[in-house]
PABAMAR-51950 format. One record per residue (C-alpha): residue number from 1; z, y, x; residue in one letter. Coordinates in steps of 0.2 Angstrom, whole numbers. Layout:
{site NUM, {Z, Y, X}, A} ...
***
This chain:
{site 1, {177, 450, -616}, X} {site 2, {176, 445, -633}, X} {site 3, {162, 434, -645}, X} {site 4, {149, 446, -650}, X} {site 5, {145, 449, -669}, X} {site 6, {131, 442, -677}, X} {site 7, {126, 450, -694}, X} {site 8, {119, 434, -704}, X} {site 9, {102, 435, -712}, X} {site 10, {98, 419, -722}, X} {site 11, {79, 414, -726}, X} {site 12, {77, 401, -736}, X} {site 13, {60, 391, -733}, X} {site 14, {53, 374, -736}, X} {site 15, {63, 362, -746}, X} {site 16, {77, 347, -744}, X} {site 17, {70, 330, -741}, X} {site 18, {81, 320, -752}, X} {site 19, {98, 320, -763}, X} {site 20, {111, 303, -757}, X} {site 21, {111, 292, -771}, X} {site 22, {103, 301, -785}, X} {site 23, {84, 293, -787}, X} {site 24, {68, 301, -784}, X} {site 25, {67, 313, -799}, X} {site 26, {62, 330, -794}, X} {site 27, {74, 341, -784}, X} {site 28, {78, 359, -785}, X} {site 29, {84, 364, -767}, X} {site 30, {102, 371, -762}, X} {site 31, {104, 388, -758}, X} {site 32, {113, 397, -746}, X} {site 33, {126, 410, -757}, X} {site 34, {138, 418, -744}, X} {site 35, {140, 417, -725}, X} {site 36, {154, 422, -712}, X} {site 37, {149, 429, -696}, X} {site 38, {141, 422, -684}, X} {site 39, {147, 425, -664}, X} {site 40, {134, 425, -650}, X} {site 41, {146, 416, -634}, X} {site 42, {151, 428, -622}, X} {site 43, {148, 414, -610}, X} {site 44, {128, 415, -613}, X} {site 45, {128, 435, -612}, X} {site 46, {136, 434, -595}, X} {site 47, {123, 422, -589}, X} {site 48, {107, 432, -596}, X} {site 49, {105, 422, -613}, X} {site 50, {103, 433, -627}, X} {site 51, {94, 418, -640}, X} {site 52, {95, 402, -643}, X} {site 53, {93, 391, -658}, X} {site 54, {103, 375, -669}, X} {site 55, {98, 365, -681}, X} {site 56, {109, 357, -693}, X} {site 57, {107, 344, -707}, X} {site 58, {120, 346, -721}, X} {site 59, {125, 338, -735}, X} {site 60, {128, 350, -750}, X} {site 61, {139, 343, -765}, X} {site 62, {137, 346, -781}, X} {site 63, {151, 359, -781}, X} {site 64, {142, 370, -768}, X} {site 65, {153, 364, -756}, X} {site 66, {147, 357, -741}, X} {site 67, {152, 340, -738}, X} {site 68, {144, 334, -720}, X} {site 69, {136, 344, -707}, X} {site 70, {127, 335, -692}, X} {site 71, {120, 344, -675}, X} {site 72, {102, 335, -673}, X} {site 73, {96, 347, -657}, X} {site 74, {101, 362, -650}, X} {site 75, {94, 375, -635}, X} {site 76, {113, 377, -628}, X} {site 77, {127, 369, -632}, X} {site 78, {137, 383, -632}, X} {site 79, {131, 386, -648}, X} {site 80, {134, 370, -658}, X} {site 81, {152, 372, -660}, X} {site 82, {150, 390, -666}, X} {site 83, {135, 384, -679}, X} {site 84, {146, 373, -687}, X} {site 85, {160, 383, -688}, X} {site 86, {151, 395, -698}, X} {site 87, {142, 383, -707}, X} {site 88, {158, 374, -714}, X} {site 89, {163, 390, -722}, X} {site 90, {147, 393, -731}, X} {site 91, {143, 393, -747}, X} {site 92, {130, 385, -756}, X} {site 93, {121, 387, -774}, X} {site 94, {118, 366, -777}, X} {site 95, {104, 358, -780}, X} {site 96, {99, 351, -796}, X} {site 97, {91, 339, -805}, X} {site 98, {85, 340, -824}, X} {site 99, {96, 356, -822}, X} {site 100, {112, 346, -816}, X} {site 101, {120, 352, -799}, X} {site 102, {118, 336, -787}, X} {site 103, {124, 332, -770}, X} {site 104, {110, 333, -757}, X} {site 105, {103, 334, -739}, X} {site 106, {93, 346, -729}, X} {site 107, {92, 354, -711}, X} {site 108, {95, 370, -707}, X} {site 109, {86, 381, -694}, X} {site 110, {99, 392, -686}, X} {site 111, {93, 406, -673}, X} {site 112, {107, 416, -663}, X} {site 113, {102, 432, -655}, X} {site 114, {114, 444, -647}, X} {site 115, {108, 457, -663}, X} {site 116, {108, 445, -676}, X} {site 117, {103, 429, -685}, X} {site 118, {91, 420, -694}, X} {site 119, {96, 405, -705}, X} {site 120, {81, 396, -714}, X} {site 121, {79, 378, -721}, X} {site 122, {67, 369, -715}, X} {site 123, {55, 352, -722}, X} {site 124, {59, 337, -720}, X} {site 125, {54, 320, -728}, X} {site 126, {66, 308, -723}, X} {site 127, {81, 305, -713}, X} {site 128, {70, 294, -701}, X} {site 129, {59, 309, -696}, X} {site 130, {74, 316, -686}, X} {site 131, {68, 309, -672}, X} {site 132, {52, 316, -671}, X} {site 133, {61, 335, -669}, X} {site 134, {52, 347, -657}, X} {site 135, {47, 340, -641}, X} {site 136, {51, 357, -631}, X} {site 137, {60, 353, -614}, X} {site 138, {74, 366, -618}, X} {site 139, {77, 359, -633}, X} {site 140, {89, 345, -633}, X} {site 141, {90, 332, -645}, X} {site 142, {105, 325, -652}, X} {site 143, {97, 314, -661}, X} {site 144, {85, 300, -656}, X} {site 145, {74, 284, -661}, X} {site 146, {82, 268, -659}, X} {site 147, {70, 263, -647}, X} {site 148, {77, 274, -634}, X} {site 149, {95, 269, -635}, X} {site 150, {105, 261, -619}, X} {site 151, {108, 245, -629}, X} {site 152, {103, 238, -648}, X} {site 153, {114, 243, -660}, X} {site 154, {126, 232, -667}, X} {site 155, {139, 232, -681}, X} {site 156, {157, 229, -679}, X} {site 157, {165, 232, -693}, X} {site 158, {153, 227, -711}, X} {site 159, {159, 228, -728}, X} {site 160, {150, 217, -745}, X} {site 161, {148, 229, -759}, X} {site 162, {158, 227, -774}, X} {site 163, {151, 216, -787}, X} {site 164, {138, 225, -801}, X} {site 165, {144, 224, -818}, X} {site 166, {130, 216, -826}, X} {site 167, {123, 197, -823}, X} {site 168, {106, 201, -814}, X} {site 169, {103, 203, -797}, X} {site 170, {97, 218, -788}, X} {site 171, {95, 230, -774}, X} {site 172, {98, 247, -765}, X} {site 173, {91, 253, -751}, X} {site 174, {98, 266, -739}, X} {site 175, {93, 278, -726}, X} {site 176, {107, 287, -716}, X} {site 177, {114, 291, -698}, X} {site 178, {125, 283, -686}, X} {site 179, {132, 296, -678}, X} {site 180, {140, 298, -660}, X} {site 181, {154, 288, -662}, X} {site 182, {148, 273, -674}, X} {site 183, {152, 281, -691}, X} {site 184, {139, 280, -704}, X} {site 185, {133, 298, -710}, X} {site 186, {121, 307, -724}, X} {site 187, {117, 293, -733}, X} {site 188, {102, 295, -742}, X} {site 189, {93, 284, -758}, X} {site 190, {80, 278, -754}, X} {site 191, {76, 265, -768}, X} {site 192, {86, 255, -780}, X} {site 193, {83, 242, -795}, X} {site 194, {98, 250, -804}, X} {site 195, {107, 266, -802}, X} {site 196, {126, 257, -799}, X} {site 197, {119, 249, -785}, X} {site 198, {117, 263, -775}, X} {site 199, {135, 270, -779}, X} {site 200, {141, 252, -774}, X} {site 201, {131, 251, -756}, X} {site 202, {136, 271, -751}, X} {site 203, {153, 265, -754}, X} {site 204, {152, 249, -743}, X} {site 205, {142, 257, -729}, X} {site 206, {153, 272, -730}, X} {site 207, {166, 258, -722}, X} {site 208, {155, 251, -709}, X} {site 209, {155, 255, -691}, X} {site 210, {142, 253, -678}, X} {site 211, {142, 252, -658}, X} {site 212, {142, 272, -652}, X} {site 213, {126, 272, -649}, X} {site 214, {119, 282, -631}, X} {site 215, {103, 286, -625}, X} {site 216, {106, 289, -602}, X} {site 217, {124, 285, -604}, X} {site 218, {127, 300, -616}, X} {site 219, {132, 300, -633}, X} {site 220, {117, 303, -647}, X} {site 221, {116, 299, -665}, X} {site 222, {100, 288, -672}, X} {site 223, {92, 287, -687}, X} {site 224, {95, 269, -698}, X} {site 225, {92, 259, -714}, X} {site 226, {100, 246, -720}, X} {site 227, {97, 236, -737}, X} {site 228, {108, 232, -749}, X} {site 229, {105, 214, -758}, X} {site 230, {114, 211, -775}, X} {site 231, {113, 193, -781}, X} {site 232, {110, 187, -799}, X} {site 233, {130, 180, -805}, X} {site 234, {127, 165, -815}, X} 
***
């Protein structure tokens, strides 16, 4: 028995929360432009599920191409592989700011139904409020606070930004990720003093790596922030 088709309906709603390392300047939101089909797991049919929900945070680059997608809760796991199979063959209308394209972040809301689909994109204000998703018990969460990890985070691998080209001192501040297995993900401006620092932290943390975090033995992704300090060269 195979995957049942789902026709894709896309809704657009609400706005994205932020574009990586581009400022605080007014955003247009991405847009979703084409979709591939959608299949509802034979696996769920067979035990009487007929919906069940995804959402997904993506990063959008400024070529409409997207260029990271992270699962943040789910009702069945079933369907997170098959949301972000489909969603890595979208395409997306950039965002923009000032009316040029520019990479940014958002979550999308994906419903499955055995007779079709719903895609909307939802609010969000930053990338710590992903631990406050829905607190539904069949929902789960694949993303959590800090505060309920197994153990503290810890860093194992940091890398020092690349010196600034000018003399004065600075700094950039950083929201993002760490994901199931340690890996700094969807980095996000927060503030900077200069636009090159931000460039010069998102290429530094890009190279760190954290201690996999887990929340009852089981692999999750939290929420982080970490600030970048530039000092004045003599």
């Amino acid at each position: 028995m195979k995957p049942v088709p789902l026709a894709a309906v896309c809704a657009i709603a609400g706005c994205l929360f932020g574009a990586p390392l581009s400022g605080h300047a007014a955003l247009t939101p991405f847009r979703v432009e084409q979709t591939v089909e959608l299949r509802f797991p034979t696996s769920l049919l067979l035990d009487a599920v007929y919906s069940g929900d995804v959402w997904v945070l993506v990063s959008v680059g400024a070529d409409g191409r997207l260029a990271d997608a992270l699962v943040t809760r789910y009702t069945h796991r079933e369907l997170v592989g098959e949301a972000l199979y489909a969603v890595g063959r979208w395409r997306f209308e950039p965002a923009r700011r000032d009316g040029q394209a520019v990479r940014a972040c958002a979550e999308l809301h994906i419903r499955f139904e055995a007779t079709g689909a719903v895609v909307s994109l939802d609010q969000m204000t930053r990338v710590t409020s992903l631990s406050a998703f829905s607190r539904q018990n069949q929902v789960t969460r694949a993303v959590c606070r800090a505060s309920e990890l197994d153990r503290p985070l810890t860093t194992v691998r940091v890398v020092t930004p690349a010196a600034p080209p000018q003399a004065g001192g600075g700094k950039a501040v950083i929201d993002f990720i760490i994901d199931e297995k340690g890996q700094p993900r969807m980095p996000v401006l927060v503030s900077t003093t200069a636009a090159e620092y931000s460039a010069l932290a998102a290429s530094a943390l890009a190279q760190w790596q954290f201690t996999p975090p887990t929340r009852r033995g089981q692999p999750v992704a939290v929420p982080a922030r970490q600030e970048f300090v530039f000092p004045a060269r003599s």
